[in-house]
C-alpha positions in Angstrom: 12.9 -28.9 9.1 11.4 -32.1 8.8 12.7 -34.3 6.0 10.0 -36.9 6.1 7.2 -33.6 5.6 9.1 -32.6 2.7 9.5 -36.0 1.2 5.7 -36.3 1.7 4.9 -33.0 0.0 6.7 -33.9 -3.0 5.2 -37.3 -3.5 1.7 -35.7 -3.2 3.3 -33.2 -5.9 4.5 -35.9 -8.4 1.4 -38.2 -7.9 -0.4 -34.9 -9.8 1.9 -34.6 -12.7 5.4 -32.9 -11.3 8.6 -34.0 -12.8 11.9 -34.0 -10.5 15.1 -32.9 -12.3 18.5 -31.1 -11.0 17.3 -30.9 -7.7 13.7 -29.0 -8.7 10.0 -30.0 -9.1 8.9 -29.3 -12.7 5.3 -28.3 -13.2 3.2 -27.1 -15.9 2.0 -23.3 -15.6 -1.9 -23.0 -14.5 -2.2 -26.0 -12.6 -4.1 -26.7 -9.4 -2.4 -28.8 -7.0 -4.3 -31.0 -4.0 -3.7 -31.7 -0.5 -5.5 -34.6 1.7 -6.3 -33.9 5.2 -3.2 -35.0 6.7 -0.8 -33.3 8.2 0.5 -30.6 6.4 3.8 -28.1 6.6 3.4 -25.1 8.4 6.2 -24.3 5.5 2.9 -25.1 2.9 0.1 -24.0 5.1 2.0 -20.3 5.3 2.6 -19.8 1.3 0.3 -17.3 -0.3 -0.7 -19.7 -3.2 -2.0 -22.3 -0.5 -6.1 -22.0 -0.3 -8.4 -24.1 1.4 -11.4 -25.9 0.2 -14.6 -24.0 1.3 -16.3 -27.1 3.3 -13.6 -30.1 2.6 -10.6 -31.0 4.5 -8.7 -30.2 1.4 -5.7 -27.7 0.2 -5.1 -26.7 -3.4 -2.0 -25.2 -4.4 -2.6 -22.7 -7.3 0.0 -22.0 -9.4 -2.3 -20.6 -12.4 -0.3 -17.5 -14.1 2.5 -18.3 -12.2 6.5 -18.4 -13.9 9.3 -19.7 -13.4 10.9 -20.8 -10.1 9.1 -19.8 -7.0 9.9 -21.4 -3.6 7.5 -24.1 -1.1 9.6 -23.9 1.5 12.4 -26.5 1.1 11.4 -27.2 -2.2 11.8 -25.3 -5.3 8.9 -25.5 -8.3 10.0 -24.5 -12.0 6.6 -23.6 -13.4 6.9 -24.0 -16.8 4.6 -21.7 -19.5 4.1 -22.1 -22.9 2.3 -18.3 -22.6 5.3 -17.2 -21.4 9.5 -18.5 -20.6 11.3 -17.5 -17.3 13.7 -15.4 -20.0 10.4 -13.1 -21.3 9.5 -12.7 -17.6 12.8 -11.2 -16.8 13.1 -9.5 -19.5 9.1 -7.5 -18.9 10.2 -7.1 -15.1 13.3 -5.4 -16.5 11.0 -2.9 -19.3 8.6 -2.0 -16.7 10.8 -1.3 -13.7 12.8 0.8 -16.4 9.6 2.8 -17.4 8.4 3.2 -14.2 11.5 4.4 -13.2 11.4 7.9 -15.5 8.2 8.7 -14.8 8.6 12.5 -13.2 6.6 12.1 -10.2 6.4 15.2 -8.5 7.5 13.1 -4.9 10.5 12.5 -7.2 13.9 14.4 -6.3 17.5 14.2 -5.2 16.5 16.3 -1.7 19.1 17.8 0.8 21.2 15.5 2.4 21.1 11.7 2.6 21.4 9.9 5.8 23.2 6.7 6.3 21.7 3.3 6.2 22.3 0.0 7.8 19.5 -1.6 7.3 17.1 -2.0 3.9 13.5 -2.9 4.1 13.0 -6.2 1.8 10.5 -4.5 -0.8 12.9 -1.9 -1.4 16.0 -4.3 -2.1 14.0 -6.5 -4.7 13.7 -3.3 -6.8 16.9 -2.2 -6.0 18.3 -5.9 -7.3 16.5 -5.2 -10.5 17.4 -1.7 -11.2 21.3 -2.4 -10.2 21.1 -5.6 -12.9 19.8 -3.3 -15.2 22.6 -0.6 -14.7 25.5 -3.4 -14.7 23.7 -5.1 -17.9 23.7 -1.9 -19.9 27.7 -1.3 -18.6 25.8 2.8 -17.0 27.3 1.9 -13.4 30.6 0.9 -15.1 30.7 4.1 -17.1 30.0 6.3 -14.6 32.7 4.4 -12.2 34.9 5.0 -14.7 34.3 8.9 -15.7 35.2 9.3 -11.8 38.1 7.2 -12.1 39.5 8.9 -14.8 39.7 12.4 -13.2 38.4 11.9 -9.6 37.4 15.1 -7.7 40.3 16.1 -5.5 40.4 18.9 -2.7 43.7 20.6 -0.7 43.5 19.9 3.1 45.2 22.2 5.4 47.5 19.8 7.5 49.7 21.3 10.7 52.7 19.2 11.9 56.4 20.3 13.7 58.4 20.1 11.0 62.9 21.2 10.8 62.4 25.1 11.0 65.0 25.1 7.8 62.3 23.1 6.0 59.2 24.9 7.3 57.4 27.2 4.7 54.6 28.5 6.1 54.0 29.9 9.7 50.7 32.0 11.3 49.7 32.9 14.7 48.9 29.5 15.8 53.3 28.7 15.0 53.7 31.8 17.4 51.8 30.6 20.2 52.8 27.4 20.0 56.7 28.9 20.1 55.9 30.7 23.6 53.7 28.1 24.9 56.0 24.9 23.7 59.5 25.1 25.0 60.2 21.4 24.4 61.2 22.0 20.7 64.1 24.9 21.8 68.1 23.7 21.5 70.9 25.3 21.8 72.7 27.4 19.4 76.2 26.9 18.2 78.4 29.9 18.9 79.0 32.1 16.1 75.2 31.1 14.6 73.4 33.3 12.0 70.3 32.5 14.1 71.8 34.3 17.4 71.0 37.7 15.5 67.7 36.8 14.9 64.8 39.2 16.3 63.9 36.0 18.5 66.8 35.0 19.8 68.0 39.0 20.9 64.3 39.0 22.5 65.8 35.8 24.2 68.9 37.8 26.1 68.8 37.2 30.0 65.7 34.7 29.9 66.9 31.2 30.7 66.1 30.5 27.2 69.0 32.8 26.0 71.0 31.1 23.6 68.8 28.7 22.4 66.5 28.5 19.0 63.6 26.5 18.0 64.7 23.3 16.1 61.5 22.2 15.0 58.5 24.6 14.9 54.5 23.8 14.2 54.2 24.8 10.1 51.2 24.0 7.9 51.0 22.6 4.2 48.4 22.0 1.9 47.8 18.2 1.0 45.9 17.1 -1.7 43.7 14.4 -1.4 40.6 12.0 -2.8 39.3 11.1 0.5 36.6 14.1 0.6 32.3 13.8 0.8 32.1 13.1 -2.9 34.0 10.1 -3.5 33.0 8.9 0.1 29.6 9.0 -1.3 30.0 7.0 -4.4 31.6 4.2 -2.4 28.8 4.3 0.4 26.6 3.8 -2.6 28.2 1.1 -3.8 28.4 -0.4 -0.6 24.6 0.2 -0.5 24.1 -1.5 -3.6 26.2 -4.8 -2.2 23.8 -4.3 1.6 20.2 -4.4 -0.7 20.9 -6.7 -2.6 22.6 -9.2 0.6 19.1 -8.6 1.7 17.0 -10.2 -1.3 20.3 -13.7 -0.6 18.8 -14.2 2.1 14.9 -13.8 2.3 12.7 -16.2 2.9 11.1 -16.3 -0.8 14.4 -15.6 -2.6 14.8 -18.5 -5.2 17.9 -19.7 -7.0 18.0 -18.0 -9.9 17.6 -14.7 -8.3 20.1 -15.5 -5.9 22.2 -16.5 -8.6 21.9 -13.2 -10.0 22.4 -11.2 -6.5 25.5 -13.1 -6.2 26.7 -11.6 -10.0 25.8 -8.2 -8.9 27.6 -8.3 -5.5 30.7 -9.8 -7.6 30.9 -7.1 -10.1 30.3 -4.3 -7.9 33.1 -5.5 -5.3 35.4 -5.5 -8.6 34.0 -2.2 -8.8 35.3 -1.1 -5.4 38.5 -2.5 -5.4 40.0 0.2 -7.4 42.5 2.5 -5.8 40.6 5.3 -5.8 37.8 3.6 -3.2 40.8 2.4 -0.9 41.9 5.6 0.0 38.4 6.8 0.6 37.3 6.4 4.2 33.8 6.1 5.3 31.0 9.1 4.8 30.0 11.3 7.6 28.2 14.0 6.5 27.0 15.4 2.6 24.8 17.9 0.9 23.0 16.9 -2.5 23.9 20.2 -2.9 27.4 19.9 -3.7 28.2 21.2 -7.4 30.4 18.0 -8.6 27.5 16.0 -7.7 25.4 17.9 -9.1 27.4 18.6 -12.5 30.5 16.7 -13.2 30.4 13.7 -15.2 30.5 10.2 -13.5 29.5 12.2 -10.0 25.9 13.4 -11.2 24.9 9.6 -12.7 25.8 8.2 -9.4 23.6 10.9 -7.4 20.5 9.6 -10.1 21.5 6.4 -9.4 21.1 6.8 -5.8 18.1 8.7 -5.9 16.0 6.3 -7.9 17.1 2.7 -6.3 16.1 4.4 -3.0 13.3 6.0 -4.2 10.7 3.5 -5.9 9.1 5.0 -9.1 5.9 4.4 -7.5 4.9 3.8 -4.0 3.4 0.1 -4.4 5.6 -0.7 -7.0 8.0 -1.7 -4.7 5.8 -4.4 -3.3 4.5 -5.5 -5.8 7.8 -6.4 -7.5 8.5 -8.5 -4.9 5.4 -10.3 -5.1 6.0 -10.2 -8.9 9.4 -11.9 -8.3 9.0 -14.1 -5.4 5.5 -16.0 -6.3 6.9 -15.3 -10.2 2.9 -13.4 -10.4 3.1 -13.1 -14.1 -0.4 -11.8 -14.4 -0.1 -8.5 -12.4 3.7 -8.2 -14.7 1.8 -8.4 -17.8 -0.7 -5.5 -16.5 2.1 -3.0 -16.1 3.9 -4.6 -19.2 0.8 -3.5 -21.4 0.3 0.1 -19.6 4.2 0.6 -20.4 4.0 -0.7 -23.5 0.5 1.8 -24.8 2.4 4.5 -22.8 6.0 4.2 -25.1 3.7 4.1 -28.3 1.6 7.4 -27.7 5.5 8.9 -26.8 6.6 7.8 -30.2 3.4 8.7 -32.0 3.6 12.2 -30.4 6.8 12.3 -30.7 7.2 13.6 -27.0 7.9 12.3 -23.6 5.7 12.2 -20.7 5.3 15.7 -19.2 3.6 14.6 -15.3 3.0 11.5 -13.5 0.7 11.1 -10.5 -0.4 8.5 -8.1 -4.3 8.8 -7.1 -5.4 7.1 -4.3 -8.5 5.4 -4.6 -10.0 6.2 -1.1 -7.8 8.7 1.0 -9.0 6.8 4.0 -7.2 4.0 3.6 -4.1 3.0 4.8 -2.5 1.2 2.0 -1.6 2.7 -0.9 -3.5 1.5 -3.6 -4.4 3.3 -5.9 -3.9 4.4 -9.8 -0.8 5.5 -11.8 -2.1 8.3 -14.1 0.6 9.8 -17.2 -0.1 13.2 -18.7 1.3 13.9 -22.4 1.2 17.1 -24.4 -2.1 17.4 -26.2 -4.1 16.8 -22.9 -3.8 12.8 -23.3 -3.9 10.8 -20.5 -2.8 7.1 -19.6 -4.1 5.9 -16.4 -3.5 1.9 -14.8 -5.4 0.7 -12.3 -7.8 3.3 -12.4 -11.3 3.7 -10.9 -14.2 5.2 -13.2 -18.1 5.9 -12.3 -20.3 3.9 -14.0 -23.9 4.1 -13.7 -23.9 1.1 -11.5 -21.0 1.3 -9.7 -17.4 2.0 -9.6 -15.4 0.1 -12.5 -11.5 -0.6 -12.6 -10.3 -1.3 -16.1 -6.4 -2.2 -16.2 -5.3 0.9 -18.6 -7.5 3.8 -19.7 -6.5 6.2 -22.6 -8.5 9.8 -22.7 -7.7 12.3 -25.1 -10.0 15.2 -26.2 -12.0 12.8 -29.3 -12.8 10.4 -26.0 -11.9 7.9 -23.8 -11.3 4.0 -24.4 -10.7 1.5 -22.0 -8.0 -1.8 -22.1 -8.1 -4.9 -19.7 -4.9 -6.8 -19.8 -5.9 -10.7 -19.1 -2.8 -13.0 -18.8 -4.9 -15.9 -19.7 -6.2 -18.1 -22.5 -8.9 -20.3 -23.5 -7.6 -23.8 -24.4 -10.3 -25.6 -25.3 -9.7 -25.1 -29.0 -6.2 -25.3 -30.9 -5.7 -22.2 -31.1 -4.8 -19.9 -28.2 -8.3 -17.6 -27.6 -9.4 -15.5 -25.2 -12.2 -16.4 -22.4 -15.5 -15.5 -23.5 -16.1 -14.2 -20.4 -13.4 -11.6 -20.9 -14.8 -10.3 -24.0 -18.2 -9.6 -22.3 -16.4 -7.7 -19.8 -15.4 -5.7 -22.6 -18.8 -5.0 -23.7 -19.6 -4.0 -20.0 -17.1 -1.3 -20.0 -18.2 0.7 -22.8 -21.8 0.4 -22.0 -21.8 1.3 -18.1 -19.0 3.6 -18.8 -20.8 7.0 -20.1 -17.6 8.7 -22.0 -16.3 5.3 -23.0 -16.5 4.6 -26.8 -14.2 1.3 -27.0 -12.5 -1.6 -24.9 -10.3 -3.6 -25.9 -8.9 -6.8 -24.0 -5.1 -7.5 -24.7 -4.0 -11.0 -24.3 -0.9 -13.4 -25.2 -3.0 -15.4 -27.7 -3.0 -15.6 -31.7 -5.7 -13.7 -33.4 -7.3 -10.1 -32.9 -10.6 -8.9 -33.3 -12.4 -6.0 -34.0 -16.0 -5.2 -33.5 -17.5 -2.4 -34.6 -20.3 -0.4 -33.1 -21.8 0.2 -35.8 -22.7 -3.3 -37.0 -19.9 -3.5 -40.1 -18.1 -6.5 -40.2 -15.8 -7.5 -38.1 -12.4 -6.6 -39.1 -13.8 -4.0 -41.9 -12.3 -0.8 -41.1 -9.5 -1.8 -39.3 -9.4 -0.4 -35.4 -13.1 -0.3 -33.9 -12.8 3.7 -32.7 -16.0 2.6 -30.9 -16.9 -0.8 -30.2 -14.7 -3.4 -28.7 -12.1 -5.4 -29.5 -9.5 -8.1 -28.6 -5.8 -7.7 -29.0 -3.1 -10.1 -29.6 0.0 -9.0 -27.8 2.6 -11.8 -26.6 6.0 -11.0 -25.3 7.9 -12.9 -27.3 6.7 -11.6 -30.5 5.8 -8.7 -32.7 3.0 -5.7 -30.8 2.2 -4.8 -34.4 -1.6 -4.9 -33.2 -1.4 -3.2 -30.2 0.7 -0.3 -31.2 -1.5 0.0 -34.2 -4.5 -0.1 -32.3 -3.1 3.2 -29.7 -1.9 4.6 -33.3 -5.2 4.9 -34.6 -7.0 5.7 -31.4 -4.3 9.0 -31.1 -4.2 9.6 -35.0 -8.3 9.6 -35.8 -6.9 6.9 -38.0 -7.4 3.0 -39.5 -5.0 0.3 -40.2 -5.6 -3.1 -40.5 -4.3 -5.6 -37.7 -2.1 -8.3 -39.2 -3.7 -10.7 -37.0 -7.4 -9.5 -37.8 -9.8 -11.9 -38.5 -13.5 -11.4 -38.4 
C-alpha cells in the first residue's frame, strides 16, 4: 500500500479539523469531509461513506451519525460524539442483540443434527463476536463449562483385546471363534496341569494341538469414558466460537478495538478448553440434537442454546446489519432497534408478560433481499412492529416502530439526530412535521411521536389544549427525549399511558 497516498489522505483530513493522537485520526461526529480531484485511494474510493459530488470533481467523506473507530483503509478515525460515547454504543449493540436474540421466531429451533463447519460467513461471525462477549461478560459460558465439568456425562465402551486367560473375565462367541480360527496364542501345557482335564484340552487328544492350551485368549471389558458425542460437541462448539470470531481478526473493516475484544474472547475461551476434560475428547463425527443430556442435563442443555442462537441470527438481516452497525460504527440504524427494544421491554413489564410470537414480514415477496419488518405479538392482541410498511392514502409509509392495540394504533420515528442551532439539543423541525404526516395520511393512526437523544419532550394535543396539559398526547403528536446515557423516564411513560388509557406528566415536558 502506498505510503505517500496515505500520508496525503491524512493531510487533506487534518487540514479540515482532524486531530492525530496514539496512532489514530480524531474527528468530531457529523462531519463532512472533502476530497480535491487528485488522485485518490482505491482504499478511499471503495469505502461506503465515500460519495461523490453530483457535477464537481469532488469526494466528501460523510461521517454524520457515525461512532467510534471505523477503518479508511490504513488509517483508523475515532469519531467522537457528544450524542453518544463508543462505551453507550457498545453497550445498545449489546441490549439489542440480547433482545433480538429471545424473540421466538417460529424459524427458531435446535433442529436434528448439526453438521460440521469450517468455514463461517463474515455477517454471521460479527453477531457471533457480540453474543459470545455477552455470554463471557455475564460469566453464562463459564457456568455452563463448569456444570459439565463438575459431573461430565460418561458412557461404558465395550473394548476386545487378548488378554492372560487367568485374567480374562468375560468370553462370547466371538472368544470361540477366535480360539479355532487363531492358533498362534496356544502353548504347551506342563505335565500334571489342571488345564489338561479341561473339556478343551480332552477335545484336543490326537490333533497336533494335543497338549497344548490357550495362553492368552480374545476377552472383552467395559471401559468407561468422556470421549462420547456430547462432550465432543461442547468442545467443537467452543472451537466454533474461537473459528467466528478469527474471522471478524481478520476482515477487511475489523478495527482495533474490536479486534482487541476478539482477541479477549479467543483467550478466555482457549482457557476454557484447556481443561482435562476437553483433552481427552477427540473430534465430533456425528450427533443428534436429539440426545437426552443435551437436551436435559445441566451445563449440556445451555451449550445446545448457545449453539443454536450464535448460529442462528435472531433475525434474518440482523446479521448484516450488525456488521454494518459495527464496522462503519452506523449509530443511527443502532438507535432504531435500541428504541423498538426498548418500547418492546416496557409493554413486557407493564403487562407483566413476555412476548408470545415474533415474525418477520417481507415487504415485497418478490424481492430477493430480505428486507422487511420485525413484528412482536403480546397477550391482549398488542402488537410492536419495526420497520414496518403501512397504507396511507398517498402511498405506502414506513415509520421506525408502530404500537397497535385494540384502543388504536400510534406510530414512533427514531431520529439519531439533533438540531444545533440553538443551545439546547432540539430536534429538526423537519422531523416533527414528519410526525404530523404520519397521523394524518395514516387512517387508524391517532399519535406519532419522534424519539430523539436531545433535552426536552413535547406533547401536542389534538385537541388544541396546551401543550404539555394532560400529560401523554393519546392523539396528537409528540417528541420524546430518550438518550442512552440517561434516564427513559419519558419514553416508558409515554408506552405506559398509550397501554394503560392513562396520563402522566413527562419530567422533561415543556410546552
Amino acid at each position: 500500500m502506498d505510503d505517500s497516498a496515505a500520508a496525503d489522505v491524512v493531510c487533506q483530513l487534518e487540514q479540515q479539523g482532524a486531530s492525530r493522537g496514539d496512532g489514530i485520526l480524531r474527528v468530531p461526529s457529523d462531519s463532512v469531509f472533502h476530497f480535491d480531484e487528485r488522485p485518490i485511494p482505491d482504499w478511499v474510493m471503495s469505502s461506503p461513506l465515500l460519495e461523490k459530488h453530483h457535477s464537481l470533481p469532488l469526494f466528501h467523506l460523510s461521517l454524520v451519525n457515525r461512532v467510534g473507530r471505523i477503518r479508511l483503509g490504513p488509517i483508523e478515525l475515532e469519531i467522537e460524539s457528544k450524542k453518544l460515547t463508543a462505551e453507550e454504543f457498545r453497550r445498545l449493540v449489546d441490549e439489542v442483540a440480547g433482545f433480538l436474540s429471545r424473540l421466538p421466531f417460529s424459524h427458531k429451533g435446535a433442529g436434528l443434527s448439526f453438521e460440521l463447519l469450517d468455514k463461517v460467513d463474515v455477517p454471521i461471525a460479527y453477531h457471533t463476536l457480540v453474543y459470545i462477549s455477552n455470554l463471557l461478560r455475564s460469566r453464562e459460558l463459564h457456568g455452563a463449562i463448569m456444570q459439565i465439568m463438575a459431573v461430565p456425562h460418561g458412557s461404558f465402551v465395550k473394548e476386545r483385546q487378548y488378554m492372560r486367560v487367568e485374567h480374562a473375565r468375560r468370553v462370547d462367541s466371538m472368544t470361540v471363534r477366535d480360539i479355532c480360527s487363531n492358533t498362534r496364542y496356544f502353548e504347551q501345557l506342563v505335565p500334571g496341569s489342571h488345564l489338561s482335564v479341561n473339556a478343551l484340552s480332552m477335545q484336543l487328544e490326537g490333533k497336533p494341538l494335543e497338549g497344548h492350551f490357550p495362553g492368552s485368549m480374545l476377552s472383552s471389558q467395559l471401559r468407561f469414558t468422556v470421549d462420547n458425542p456430547e462432550n465432543q460437541f461442547v468442545r467443537y462448539v467452543l472451537e466454533s466460537m474461537i473459528l467466528a470470531v478469527e474471522v471478524v481478526k481478520t476482515s477487511e473493516g475489523c478495527t482495533s478495538d474490536l479486534r482487541q475484544e476478539a482477541a479477549w474472547i479467543q483467550e478466555e475461551l482457549r482457557r476454557l478448553l484447556s481443561y482435562d476434560l476437553f483433552r481427552q475428547v477427540s473430534a465430533p463425527r456425528k450427533l443428534s440434537f436429539s440426545s437426552q443430556v443435551l437436551q436435559r442435563r445441566a451445563g449440556y442443555r445451555e451449550i445446545l442454546k448457545f449453539h443454536s442462537q450464535m448460529t442462528l441470527p435472531p433475525v434474518p438481516t440482523w446479521n448484516r446489519e450488525l456488521q454494518r452497525i459495527l464496522e462503519l460504527k452506523n449509530a443511527a440504524t443502532l438507535y432504531e432497534y435500541w428504541v423498538f427494544t426498548r418500547i418492546c421491554q416496557v409493554i413486557e413489564s407493564v403487562l407483566n408478560t413476555s412476548i408470545v410470537r415474533a415474525l418477520l414480514v417481507k415487504h415485497d415477496l418478490t424481492e430477493v433481499s430480505l428486507t422487511g419488518s420485525i413484528w412482536v405479538e403480546l397477550p391482549g392482541k398488542v402488537k410492536v412492529g419495526y420497520n414496518a410498511r403501512l397504507q396511507g392514502y398517498s402511498g405506502s409509509l414506513y415509520p421506525d416502530i408502530v404500537l397497535e392495540t385494540p384502543d388504536g394504533m400510534w406510530a414512533f420515528d427514531a431520529k439519531f439526530r439533533l438540531d444545533n442551532k440553538g443551545e439546547e439539543d432540539a430536534a429538526k423541525t423537519e422531523d416533527i412535521h414528519k410526525m404530523h404526516a404520519y397521523r394524518d395520511a395514516l387512517p387508524k393512526c391517532r399519535g406519532s411521536y419522534l424519539v430523539y437523544p436531545g433535552d426536552k419532550s413535547i406533547m401536542c394535543p389534538a385537541d388544541g389544549k396546551e401543550a404539555g396539559a394532560s400529560g401523554v398526547a393519546r392523539d396528537g403528536v409528540g417528541i420524546i427525549a430518550a438518550r442512552a446515557s440517561s434516564n427513559l423516564s419519558d419514553l416508558q411513560e409515554t408506552v405506559r399511558a398509550l397501554i394503560n388509557r392513562e396520563s402522566f406528566p413527562l419530567s422533561s415536558l415543556t410546552s
